[in-house]
C-alpha positions as CSV (number, residue, x, y, z in Angstrom):
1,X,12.8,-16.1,28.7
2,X,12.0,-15.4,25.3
3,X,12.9,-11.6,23.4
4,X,10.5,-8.9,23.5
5,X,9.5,-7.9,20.2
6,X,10.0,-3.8,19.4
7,X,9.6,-1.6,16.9
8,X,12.5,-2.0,14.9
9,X,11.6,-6.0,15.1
10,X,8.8,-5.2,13.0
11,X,10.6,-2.7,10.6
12,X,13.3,-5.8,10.0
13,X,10.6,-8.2,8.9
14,X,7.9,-5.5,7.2
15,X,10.1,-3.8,4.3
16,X,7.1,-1.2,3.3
17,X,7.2,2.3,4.1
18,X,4.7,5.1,4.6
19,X,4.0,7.7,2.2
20,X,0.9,10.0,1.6
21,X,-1.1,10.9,-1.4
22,X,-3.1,13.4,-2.5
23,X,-6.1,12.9,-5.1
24,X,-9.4,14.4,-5.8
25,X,-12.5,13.7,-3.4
26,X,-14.3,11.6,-6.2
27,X,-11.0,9.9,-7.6
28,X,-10.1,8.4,-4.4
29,X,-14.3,7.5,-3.8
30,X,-14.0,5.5,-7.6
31,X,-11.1,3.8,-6.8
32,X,-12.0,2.4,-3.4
33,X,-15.3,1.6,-4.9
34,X,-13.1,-0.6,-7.5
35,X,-11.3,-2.2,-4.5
36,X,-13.9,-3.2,-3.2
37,X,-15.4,-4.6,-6.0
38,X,-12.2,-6.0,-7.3
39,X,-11.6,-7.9,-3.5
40,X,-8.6,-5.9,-3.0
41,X,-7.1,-2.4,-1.4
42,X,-6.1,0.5,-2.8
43,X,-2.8,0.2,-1.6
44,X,-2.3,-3.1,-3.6
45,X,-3.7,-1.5,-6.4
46,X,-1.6,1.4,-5.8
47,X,1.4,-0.7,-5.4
48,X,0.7,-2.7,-9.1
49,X,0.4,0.7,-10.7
50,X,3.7,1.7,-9.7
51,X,5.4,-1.1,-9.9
52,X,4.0,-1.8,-13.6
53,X,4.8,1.9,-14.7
54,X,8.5,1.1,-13.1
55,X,9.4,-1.7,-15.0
56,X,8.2,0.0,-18.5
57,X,11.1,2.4,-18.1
């Protein structure tokens, strides 16, 4: 009989992790806008931002 998958199965494989943010009503309006225009999400483009502003320090 093959192992259930759980929670913590998916946490093993899935390294991301939650977090929140906070921006202005029309900020967050323009920028899904560009992910949708751009064929991405705002998470990825979140995620390029951050990483690109990481690796300048």
């Amino acid at each position: 009989m093959p192992k259930q998958k759980d929670a913590s199965d998916k946490e093993g494989k899935d390294k991301k992790k939650n977090t929140s943010l906070r921006l202005e009503a029309k900020t967050l309006k323009a920028l899904k806008l560009r992910a949708i225009e751009e064929d991405s999400s705002v998470q990825k483009i979140i995620e390029t931002l951050v990483e690109d502003y990481l690796k300048r320090s």
